[in-house]
C-alpha positions, 0 to 999 in steps of 0.5 A: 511519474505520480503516485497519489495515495488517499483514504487515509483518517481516523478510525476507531480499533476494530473498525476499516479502511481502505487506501488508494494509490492512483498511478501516472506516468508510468506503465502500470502492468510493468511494475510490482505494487506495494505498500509500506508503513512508517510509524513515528520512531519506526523504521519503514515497513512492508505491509503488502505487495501484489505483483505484475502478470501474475498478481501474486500477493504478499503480506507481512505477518502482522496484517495477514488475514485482515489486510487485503492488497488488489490492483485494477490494471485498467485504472492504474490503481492499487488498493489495500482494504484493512480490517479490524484496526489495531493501534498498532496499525497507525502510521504513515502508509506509502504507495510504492511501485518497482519495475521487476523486470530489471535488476536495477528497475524503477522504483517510485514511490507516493507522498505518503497517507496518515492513518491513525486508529483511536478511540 
């Protein structure tokens, strides 16, 4: 199983970005996909989450309102559209995928993208 992020860089505050995570190996439409940030000294955090089947979504209060979570099914993708940067928003950002139907389902997750918001 792979999860491989990308879209990561350096972005001015105020301004987007948008992250990708291309899945292999697994049975896209069977797991919850979601994303979580690291910021240095940070521990890891939960930005977004967009389940399987019923493709209900969640945030963290932080991002509310200026991230956006989506998956293509087709493609095996998850994105996360993230408006009107802060700082704050600069970490590293990892894709992550659990397999709900079980008590104890799969759970993968990515290498990990940098993004850092600066002037």
């Amino acid at each position: 199983v792979q999860l491989v992020e990308s879209g990561g860089g350096l972005e001015q505050p105020g301004g987007s970005l948008r992250l990708s995570c291309v899945a292999s190996g697994l049975t896209f439409t069977d797991y919850q996909m979601s994303w979580y940030r690291q910021a240095p000294g940070k521990d890891r955090e939960l930005v977004a989450t967009i389940d399987d089947f019923s493709y209900r979504t969640d945030y963290a209060d932080s991002v509310k309102g200026l991230f956006t979570i989506w998956r293509d099914d087709v493609e095996s993708t998850v994105y996360l559209q993230m408006n009107s940067l802060k700082p704050q928003d600069t970490a590293v950002y990892y894709c992550h995928a659990h397999d709900t139907r079980a008590i104890w389902g799969k759970i993968y997750w990515g290498q990990g993208t940098q993004v850092t918001v600066s002037p």
